[in-house]
Short mmCIF file of the C-alpha atoms (twelve columns), coordinates in Angstrom:
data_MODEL
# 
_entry.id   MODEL 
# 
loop_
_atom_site.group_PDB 
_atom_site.id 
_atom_site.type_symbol 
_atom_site.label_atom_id 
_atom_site.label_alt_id 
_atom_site.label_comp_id 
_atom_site.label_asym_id 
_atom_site.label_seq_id 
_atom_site.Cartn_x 
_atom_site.Cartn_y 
_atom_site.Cartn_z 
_atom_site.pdbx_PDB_model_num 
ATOM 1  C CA . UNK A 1  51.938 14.461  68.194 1 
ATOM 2  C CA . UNK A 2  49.995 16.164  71.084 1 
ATOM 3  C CA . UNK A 3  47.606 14.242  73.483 1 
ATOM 4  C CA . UNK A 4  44.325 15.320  71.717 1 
ATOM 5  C CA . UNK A 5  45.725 13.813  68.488 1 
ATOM 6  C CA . UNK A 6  46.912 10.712  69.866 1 
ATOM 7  C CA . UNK A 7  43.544 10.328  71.072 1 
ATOM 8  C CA . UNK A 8  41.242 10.762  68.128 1 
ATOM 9  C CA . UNK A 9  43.963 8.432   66.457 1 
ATOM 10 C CA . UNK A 10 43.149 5.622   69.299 1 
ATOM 11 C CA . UNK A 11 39.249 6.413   68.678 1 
ATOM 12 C CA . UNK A 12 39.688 6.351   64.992 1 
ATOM 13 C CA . UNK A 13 41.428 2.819   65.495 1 
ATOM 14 C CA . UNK A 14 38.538 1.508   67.289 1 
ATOM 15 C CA . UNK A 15 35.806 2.702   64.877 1 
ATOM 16 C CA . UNK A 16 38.288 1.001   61.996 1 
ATOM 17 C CA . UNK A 17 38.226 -2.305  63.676 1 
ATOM 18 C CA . UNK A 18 34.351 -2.265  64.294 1 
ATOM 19 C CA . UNK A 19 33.438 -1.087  60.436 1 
ATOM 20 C CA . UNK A 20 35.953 -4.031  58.925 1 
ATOM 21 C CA . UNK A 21 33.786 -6.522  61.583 1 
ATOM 22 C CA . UNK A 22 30.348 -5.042  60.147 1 
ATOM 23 C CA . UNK A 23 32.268 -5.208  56.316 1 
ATOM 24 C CA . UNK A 24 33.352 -8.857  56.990 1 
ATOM 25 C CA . UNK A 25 29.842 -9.382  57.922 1 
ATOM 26 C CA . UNK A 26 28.225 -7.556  55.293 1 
ATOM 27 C CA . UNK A 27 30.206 -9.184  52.363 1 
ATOM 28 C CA . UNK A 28 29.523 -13.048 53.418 1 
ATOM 29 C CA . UNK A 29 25.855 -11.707 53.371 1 
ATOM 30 C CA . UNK A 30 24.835 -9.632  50.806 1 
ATOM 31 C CA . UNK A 31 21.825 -8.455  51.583 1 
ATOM 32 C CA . UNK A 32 22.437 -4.634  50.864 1 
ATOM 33 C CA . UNK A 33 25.559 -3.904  48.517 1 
ATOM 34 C CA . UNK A 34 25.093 -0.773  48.846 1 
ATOM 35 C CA . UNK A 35 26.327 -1.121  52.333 1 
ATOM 36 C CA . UNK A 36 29.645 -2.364  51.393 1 
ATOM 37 C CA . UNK A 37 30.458 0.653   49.785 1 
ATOM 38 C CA . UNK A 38 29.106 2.224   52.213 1 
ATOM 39 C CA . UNK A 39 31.470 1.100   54.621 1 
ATOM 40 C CA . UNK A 40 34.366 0.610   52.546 1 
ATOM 41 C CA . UNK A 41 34.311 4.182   51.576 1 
ATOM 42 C CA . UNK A 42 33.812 5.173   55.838 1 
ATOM 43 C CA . UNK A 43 36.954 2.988   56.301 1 
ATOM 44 C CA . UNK A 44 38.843 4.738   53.766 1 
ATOM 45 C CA . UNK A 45 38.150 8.298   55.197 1 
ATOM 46 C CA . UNK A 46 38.938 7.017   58.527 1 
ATOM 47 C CA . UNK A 47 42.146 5.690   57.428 1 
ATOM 48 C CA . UNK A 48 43.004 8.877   55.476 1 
ATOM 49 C CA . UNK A 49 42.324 11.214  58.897 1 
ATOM 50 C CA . UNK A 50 44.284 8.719   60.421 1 
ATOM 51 C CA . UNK A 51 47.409 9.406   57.841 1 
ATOM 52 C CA . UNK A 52 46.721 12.903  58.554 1 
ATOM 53 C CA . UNK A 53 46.961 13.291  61.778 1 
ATOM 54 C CA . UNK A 54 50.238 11.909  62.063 1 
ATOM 55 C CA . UNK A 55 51.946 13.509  59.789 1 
ATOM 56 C CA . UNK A 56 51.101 16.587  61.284 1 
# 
């Protein structure tokens, strides 16, 4: 894995951490479920780039 990879990786990591804070968040209070999905399905395509970039 090259330095710019290992990077976005680390950034990618970061952004996870905050959107399962805001999920966590969002679920006790339901206010908007469409913004559980919403961020279920960002942490999902997050998680996926992250899966890609390492195994390339």
């Amino acid at each position: 894995m090259d330095k710019k990879a290992q990077k976005k990786i680390d950034v990618l990591r970061q952004r996870l951490a905050k959107m399962r804070q805001q999920l966590a968040g969002a679920k006790s209070q339901m206010d908007d479920p469409d913004e559980v999905r919403r961020l279920e399905s960002d942490i999902a395509k997050a998680e996926a780039e992250i899966e890609k970039l390492k195994a390339s």
